[in-house]
N, C-alpha and C positions, 0 to 999 in steps of 0.2 A: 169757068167762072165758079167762085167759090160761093156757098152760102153761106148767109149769115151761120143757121142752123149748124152745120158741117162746124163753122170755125168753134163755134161756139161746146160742139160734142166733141173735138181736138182737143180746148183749151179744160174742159172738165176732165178727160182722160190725163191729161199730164197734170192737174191739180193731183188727183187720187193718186197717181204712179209716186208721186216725188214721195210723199215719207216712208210708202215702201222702200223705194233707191237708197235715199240717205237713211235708214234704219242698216240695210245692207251692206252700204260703206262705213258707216260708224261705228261696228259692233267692236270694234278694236280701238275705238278714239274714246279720249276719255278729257271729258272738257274742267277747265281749271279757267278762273281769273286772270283780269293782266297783273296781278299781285298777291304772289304768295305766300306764306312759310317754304322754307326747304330748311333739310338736316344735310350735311356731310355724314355720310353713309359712316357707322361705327365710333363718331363722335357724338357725343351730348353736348350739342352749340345750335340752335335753328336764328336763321339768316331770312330777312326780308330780300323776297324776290319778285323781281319784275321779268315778268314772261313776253319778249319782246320779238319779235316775229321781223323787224326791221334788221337783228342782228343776226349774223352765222352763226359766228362760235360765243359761247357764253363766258362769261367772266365775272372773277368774285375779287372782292379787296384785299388784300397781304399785302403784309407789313414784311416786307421780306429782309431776314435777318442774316445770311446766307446762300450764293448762287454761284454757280459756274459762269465763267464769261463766253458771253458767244462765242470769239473768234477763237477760243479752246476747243470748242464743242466737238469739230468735225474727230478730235486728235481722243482715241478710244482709252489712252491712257489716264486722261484725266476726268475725276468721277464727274456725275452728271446730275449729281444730289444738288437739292435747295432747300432750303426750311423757309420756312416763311409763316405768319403768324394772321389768323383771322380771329377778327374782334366783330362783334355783334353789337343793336345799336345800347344795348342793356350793361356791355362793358364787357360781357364774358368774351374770356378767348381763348383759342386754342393753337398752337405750335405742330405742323406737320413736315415733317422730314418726307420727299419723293424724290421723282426724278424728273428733269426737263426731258419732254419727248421733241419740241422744236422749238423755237423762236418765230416768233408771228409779225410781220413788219407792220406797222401801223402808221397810216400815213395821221398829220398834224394837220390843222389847221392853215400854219404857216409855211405849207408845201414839205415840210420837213418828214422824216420815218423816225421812231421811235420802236425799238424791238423789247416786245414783252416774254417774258417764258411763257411756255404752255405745259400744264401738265394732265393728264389721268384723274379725272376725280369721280367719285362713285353719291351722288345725291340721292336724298327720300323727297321726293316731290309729289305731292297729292297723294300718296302710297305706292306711288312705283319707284324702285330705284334704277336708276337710270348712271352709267357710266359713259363717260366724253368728256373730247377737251377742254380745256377752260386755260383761257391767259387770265395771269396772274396779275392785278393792276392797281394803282393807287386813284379807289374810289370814294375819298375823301369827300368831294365835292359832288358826288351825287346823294339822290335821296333815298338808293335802295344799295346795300353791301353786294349784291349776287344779281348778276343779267343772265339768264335764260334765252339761251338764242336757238335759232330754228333748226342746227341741228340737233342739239338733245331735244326739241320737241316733237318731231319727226323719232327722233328713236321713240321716244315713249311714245310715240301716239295720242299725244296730246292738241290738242284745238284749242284756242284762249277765245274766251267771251271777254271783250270789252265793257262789258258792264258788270261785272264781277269784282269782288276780290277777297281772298283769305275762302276759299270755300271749302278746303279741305283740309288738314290736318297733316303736317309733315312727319307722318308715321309710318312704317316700313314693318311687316314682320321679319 
């Protein structure tokens, strides 16, 4: 039989334990907003971002001027360059020449797939820069240019507080 007392000097022992624990696990995490500035890493452009823990892979809007076709892709003779163009909600934009590292199937609403490029991009997010994939997408209709998904948050070490936003500064040294 347990006693009251007993439960009650368990439940004050793991009170005091926990912000030790989580102090220990978090010295690496570094918490950010569900909404924030980010830079593209070496350009002068910051992009509203929503840090969303729902997605995988993150993705930013281009306006894609220039791309290789899928069904070319596998064939090593034909280049694997895209350019494509990110505008900010201020109007600025900028034109980046890379390379498609894959094609990401995305399933529709209407049962249907849709293949978006993915490419290599290098962000300043909160002050870490952080590089990973990102499909390439026409995010007209949403309310933020730039989705942050859970693996570049996992790469930086980042944790999102829902009650947040803009808390940091998309600077990078």
């Amino acid at each position: 039989m347990i006693l009251k007392s007993h439960v009650a000097a368990i439940l004050a022992m793991c009170i005091a334990a926990s912000p030790a624990i989580a102090d220990s696990d978090s010295d690496d995490k570094h918490v950010l907003g569900w909404l924030e500035h980010v830079r593209i890493a070496d350009l002068d452009i910051e992009l509203d971002a929503k840090l969303d823990t729902g997605a995988t892979t993150s993705s930013i809007h281009a306006e894609i001027m220039s791309k290789p076709k899928r069904k070319d892709f596998e064939d090593e003779t034909i280049s694997r360059d895209i350019v494509f163009k990110v505008i900010n909600e201020d109007g600025d934009e900028r034109i980046i020449e890379t390379k498609v590292i894959r094609w990401a199937a995305i399933k529709t609403k209407k049962a249907g797939v849709i293949y978006r490029p993915v490419v290599d991009l290098e962000f300043c997010l909160g002050g870490r820069l952080i590089e990973d994939e990102v499909t390439l997408a026409d995010r007209a209709h949403f309310n933020y240019e730039t989705l942050i998904g859970r693996n570049m948050l996992k790469k930086a070490g980042i944790i999102v507080d829902s009650s947040e936003i803009y808390t940091k500064k998309a600077r990078c040294s």
